[in-house]
C-alpha positions, -999 to 999 in steps of 0.1 A, spaced: 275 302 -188 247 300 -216 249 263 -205 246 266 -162 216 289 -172 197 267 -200 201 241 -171 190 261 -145 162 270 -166 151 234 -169 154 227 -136 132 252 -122 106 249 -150 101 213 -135 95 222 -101 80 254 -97 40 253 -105 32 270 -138 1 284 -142 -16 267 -174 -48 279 -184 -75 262 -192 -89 255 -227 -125 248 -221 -145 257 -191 -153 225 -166 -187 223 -175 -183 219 -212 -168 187 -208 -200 164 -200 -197 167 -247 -166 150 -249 -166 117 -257 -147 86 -241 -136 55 -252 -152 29 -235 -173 51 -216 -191 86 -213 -191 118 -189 -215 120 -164 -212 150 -149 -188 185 -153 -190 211 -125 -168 240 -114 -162 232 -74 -153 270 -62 -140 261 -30 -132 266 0 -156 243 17 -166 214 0 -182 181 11 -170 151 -6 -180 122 -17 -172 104 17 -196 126 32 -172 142 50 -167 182 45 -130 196 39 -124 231 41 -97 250 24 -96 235 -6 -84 253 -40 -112 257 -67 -113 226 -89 -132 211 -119 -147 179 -108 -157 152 -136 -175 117 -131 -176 96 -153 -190 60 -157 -165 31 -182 -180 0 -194 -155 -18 -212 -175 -50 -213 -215 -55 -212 -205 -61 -174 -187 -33 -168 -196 -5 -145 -163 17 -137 -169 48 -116 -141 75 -121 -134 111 -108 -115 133 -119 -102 166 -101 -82 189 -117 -77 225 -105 -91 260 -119 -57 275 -119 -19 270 -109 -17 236 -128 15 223 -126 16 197 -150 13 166 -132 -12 138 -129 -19 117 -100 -39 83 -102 -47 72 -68 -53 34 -52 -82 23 -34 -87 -3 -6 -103 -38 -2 -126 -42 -25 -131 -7 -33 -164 -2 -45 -163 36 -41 -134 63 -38 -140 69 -1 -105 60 7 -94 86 -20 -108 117 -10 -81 131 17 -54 122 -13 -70 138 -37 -79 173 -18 -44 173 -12 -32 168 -46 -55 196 -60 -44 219 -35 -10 212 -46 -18 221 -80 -17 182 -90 -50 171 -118 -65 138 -99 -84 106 -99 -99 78 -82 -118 49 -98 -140 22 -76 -128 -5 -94 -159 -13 -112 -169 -35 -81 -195 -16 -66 -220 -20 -43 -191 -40 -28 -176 -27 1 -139 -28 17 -141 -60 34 -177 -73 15 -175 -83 -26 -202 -111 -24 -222 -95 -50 -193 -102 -77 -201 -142 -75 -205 -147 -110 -195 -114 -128 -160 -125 -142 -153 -92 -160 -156 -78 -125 -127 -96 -113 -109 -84 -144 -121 -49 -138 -110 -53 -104 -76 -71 -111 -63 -44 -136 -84 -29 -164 -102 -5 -143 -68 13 -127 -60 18 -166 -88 33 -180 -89 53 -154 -61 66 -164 -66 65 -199 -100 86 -197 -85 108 -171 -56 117 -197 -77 129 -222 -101 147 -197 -68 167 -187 -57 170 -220 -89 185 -233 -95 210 -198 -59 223 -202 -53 221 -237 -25 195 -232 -13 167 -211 4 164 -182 44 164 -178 45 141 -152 20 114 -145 26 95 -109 3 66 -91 -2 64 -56 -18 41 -36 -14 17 -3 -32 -23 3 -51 -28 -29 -38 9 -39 -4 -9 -34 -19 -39 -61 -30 -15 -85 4 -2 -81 24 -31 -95 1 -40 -122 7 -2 -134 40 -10 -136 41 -46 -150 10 -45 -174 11 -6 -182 47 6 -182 36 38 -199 8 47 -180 28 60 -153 65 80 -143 63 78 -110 46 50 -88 43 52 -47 30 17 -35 26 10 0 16 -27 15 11 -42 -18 -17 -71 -21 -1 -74 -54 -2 -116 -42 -39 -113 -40 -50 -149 -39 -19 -163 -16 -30 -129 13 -66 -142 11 -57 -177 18 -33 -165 48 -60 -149 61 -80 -182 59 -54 -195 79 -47 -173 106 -89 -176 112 -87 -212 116 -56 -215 135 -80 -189 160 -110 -210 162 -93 -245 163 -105 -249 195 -126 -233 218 -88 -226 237 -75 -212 203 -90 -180 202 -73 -150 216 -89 -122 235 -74 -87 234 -53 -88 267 -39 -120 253 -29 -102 216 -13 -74 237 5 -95 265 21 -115 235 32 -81 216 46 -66 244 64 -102 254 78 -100 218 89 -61 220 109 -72 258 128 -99 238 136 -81 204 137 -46 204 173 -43 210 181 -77 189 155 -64 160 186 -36 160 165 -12 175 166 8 211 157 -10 248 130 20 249 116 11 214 78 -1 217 84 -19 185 110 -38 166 133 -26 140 140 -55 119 114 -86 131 139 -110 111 162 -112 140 135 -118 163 130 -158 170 107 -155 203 83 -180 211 48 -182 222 59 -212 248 79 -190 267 45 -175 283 23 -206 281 4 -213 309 19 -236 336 -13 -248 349 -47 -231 346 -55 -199 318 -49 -168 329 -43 -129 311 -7 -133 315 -1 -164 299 -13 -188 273 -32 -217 269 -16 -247 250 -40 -243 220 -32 -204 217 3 -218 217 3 -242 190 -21 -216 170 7 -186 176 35 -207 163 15 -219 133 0 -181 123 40 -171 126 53 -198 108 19 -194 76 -2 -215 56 11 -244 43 0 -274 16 -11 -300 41 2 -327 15 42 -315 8 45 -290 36 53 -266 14 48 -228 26 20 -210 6 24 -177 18 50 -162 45 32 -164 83 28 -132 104 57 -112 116 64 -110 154 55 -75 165 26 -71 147 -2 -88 163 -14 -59 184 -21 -35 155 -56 -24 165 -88 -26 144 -68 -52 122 -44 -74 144 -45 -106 157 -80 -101 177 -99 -84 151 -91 -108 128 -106 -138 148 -134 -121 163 -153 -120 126 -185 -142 123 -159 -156 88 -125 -150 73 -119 -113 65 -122 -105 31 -132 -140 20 -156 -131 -8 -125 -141 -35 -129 -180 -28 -172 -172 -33 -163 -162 -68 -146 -191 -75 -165 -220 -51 -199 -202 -53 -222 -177 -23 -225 -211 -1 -188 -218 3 -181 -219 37 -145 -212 52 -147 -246 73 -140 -267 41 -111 -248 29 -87 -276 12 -51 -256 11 -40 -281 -12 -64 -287 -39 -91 -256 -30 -55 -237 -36 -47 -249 -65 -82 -241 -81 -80 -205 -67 -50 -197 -82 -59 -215 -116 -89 -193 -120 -79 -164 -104 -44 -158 -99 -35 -145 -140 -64 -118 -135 -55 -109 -99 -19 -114 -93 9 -89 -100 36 -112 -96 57 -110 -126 94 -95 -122 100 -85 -153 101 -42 -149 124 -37 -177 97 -19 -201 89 6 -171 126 15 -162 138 16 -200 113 43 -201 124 58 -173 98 53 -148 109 54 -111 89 30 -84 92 33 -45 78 13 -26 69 8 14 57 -13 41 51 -15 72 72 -39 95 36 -44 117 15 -52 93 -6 -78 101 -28 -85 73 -2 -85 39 31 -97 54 60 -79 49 85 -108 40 63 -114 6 75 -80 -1 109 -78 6 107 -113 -14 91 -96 -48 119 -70 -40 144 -95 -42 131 -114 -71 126 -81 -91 168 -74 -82 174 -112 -93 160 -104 -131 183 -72 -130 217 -83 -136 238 -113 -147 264 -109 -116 245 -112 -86 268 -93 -67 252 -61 -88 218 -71 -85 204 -49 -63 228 -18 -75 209 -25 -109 177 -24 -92 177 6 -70 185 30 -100 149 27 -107 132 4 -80 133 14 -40 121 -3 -10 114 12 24 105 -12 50 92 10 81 99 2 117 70 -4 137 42 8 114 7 -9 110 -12 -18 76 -7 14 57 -12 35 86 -5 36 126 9 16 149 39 20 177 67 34 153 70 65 135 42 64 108 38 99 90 61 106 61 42 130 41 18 105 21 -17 105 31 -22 69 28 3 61 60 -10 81 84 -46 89 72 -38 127 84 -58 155 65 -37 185 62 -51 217 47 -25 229 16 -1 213 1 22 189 19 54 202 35 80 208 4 104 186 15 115 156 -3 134 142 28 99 139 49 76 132 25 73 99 -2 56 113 -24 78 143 -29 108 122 -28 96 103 -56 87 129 -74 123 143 -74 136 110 -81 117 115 -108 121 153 -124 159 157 -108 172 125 -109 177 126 -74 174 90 -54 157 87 -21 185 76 4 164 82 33 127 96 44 125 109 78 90 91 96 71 113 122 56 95 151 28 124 172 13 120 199 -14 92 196 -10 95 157 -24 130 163 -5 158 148 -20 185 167 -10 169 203 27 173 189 56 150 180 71 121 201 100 111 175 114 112 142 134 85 127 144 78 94 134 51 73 156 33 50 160 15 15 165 -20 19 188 -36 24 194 -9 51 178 -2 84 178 28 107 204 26 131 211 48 163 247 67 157 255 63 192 251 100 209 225 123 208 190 128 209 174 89 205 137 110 199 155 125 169 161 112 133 191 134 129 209 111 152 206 74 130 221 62 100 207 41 74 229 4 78 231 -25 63 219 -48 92 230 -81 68 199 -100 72 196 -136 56 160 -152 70 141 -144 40 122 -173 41 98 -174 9 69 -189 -5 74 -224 -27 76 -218 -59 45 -225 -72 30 -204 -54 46 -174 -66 25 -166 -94 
């Protein structure tokens, strides 16, 4: 009996919030000194309106202790950091968020981070040292190497280094349970936590990961040519959407979803092609012009070394071209390549996206940049010996970081994990979890269900804490993974009304860690998670980048 109750003990001290008080009051800490760095500001934020630094104002938020503070590791270094931590009902955890792009400020944070403090969660958000840069815009770090270092990884860890001690010394002691969350770039600063800085972190949420920074840049490269190939290339928005919904008609039921699904389940058993609607004749909306043919098979199939054929990066998955702000007709109505300021810090501010050599301009990119920006390595051994836990999604409509390069570092990662291959991924999911989501844009949006309790993938502000439920929300579920012991098997996505929760909630489904899928039971309610299973659907067309470029 002594026993059941010491571990009943335990197990509530880790989940219910304890209310540590503080050791210093907020606005003492502008004294304490940092390594690599200094305190700009310390002030008491008493809630429960505040305006953040996004500009946008929240209200009911808890009282918190807000600290800024500038790093400069190198003579070139200029790291922005915040860090939120509230007045009471500290729990004993620590959240480092991810940022977006190029960062350049914690904009992207801000939602995150209210709701971490109002779930008695210490916080911070760096920019990445790459200010004034901007999400799609980091021209002005031609010629500021440590910048790119900054930006590849060294920023994300002092961040959380400084932010340590600033807990530590507000509290009186350090946090429990230290987790990273973040989606896109967040998703990059994710893996390289893991890889180069096993002990920063317990827990680690990555969503979308550009963790193969320089191969997504070229891809993106390639996709704009492929659109402005020839005056006939280019695809207007009734075009992008007439090919989405031609690809939805064709594979939602072979993708192993439902005939009334708007989106596919599994795009890997989806083989439509773009000459199925080419024009017969003359152009019209419905159809496609030769030139948008040949440019849709070549953006699906991805870029490729024009001397040895071999595949660079994996090409766009069908289903997601129509994803909004960032599909197929945003990303070829730019006056350049998005986010093409990486191949101006190594080719200079007059390269110019025409001459782009995906042979040797590749290999030049990589050489210089790929050590620095890359997280590519599948060695994760020092972070699970340790115990860390890392679960990971993406979206199955993403159209700017393709999902196949991560089920492909998934499967790599599993490949290091055990000498029978047959156990590989058994090894591998005892610390390392992949949900691929059904329908879901870059991060956020899109057709499918979308919401599962992280901010990043629905960009939904919800006043309070999230919904204590690990089955609906990722970040929950990881944090029990982490604490209980307790695995995600499945997180149950919500899909509202026009991605708007207060218009109320077209479907639930669940989503599932790979190698499984959701799959429809066969009675009930299809609107209603409760009625799939997660299933292996036994795919095999992983089709993956060479080998040299998977560094």
């Amino acid at each position: 009996m002594k026993t059941i109750l010491a571990c009943l003990f335990v197990a509530l001290s880790v989940v219910a919030p304890v209310n540590v008080a503080t050791a210093v009051t907020c606005e003492t800490l502008i004294a304490v000194p940092l390594q690599d760095g200094v305190i700009t500001s310390a002030v008491s934020v008493p809630g429960p309106r505040f305006t953040g630094p996004d500009g946008r104002t929240y209200q009911e938020v808890q009282p918190f202790c807000r600290v800024t503070a500038t790093l400069t590791p190198t003579s070139d270094s200029l790291i922005n950091v915040e860090v939120w931590m509230p007045i009471s009902g500290w729990n004993l955890r620590f959240e480092g968020t991810g940022n977006g792009g190029y960062a350049g400020n914690i904009a992207l944070d801000v939602p995150e981070m209210i709701a971490a403090v109002n779930a008695g969660r210490a916080v911070a958000a760096t920019d990445m040292g790459t200010a004034p840069s901007t999400n799609n815009d980091a021209d002005a770090l031609v010629g500021h190497p440590e910048k790119w270092i900054d930006f590849g990884y060294r920023a994300t860890h002092l961040m959380t280094v400084a932010a340590k001690q600033i807990v530590s010394t507000f509290y009186g002691q350090g946090p429990r349970y230290s987790y990273f969350h973040g989606c896109s770039t967040g998703g990059q600063q994710a893996l390289m936590e893991a890889q180069r800085f096993p002990d920063d972190y317990d827990g680690i949420l990555g969503g979308a990961p550009a963790n193969n920074r320089t191969h997504v840049h070229t891809n993106a490269v390639w996709v704009y040519k492929q659109f402005h190939a020839t005056p006939a290339s280019y695809f207007t928005p009734d075009k992008v959407d007439r090919v989405t919904k031609s690809v939805v008609a064709a594979c939602a039921l072979k993708s192993g979803g439902l005939g009334s699904d708007n989106f596919l389940t599994d795009p890997r058993f989806c083989d439509w092609d773009p000459g199925t609607i080419q024009c017969p004749l003359l152009d019209g909306p419905d159809c496609l012009t030769p030139d948008q043919v040949s440019a849709a098979r070549a953006i699906y199939d991805g870029p490729r070394n024009p001397t040895n054929g071999h595949l660079i990066y994996p090409g766009s998955v069908r289903g997601s071209e129509n994803a909004g702000d960032l599909g197929w007709n945003a990303l070829g109505a730019t006056p350049e390549p998005q986010f093409d300021s990486l191949f101006k810090w190594v080719f200079g501010a007059t390269w110019l996206w025409q001459t782009y050599d995906f042979a040797g301009d590749m290999a030049d990119v990589d050489l210089v940049l790929a050590p620095i920006l890359n997280a590519m390595s599948t060695d994760l051994n020092a972070f699970k010996n340790r115990g860390g836990k890392l679960l990971m999604y993406h979206g199955w409509a993403d159209p700017i970081i393709q999902p196949q390069d991560t089920i492909d570092y998934y499967y790599r990662v599993a490949a290091t994990q055990a000498k029978q291959p047959a156990k590989a991924l058994t090894e591998t999911q005892t610390f390392f979890r992949l949900f691929m989501v059904p329908g879901m844009n870059h991060c956020s949006s899109g057709a499918g269900p979308n919401a599962f309790g992280n901010r990043y993938s629905a960009h939904i502000v919800v006043p309070g804490p999230p919904v204590a439920d690990a089955g609906h929300d990722a970040f929950l579920a990881l944090q029990q993974w982490v604490e209980q012991g307790i695995a995600p098997e499945r997180i149950v996505a919500t899909k509202y009304v026009n991605d708007d929760p207060s218009q109320g909630i077209r479907m639930t489904r669940p989503i599932c860690p790979l190698p499984t899928v959701p799959s429809y039971s066969g009675g009930g309610d299809t609107s209603d998670a409760a009625n799939f299973v997660c299933a292996d659907d036994h795919a095999t067309n992983n089709v993956s980048a060479a080998p040299e470029y998977l560094r």
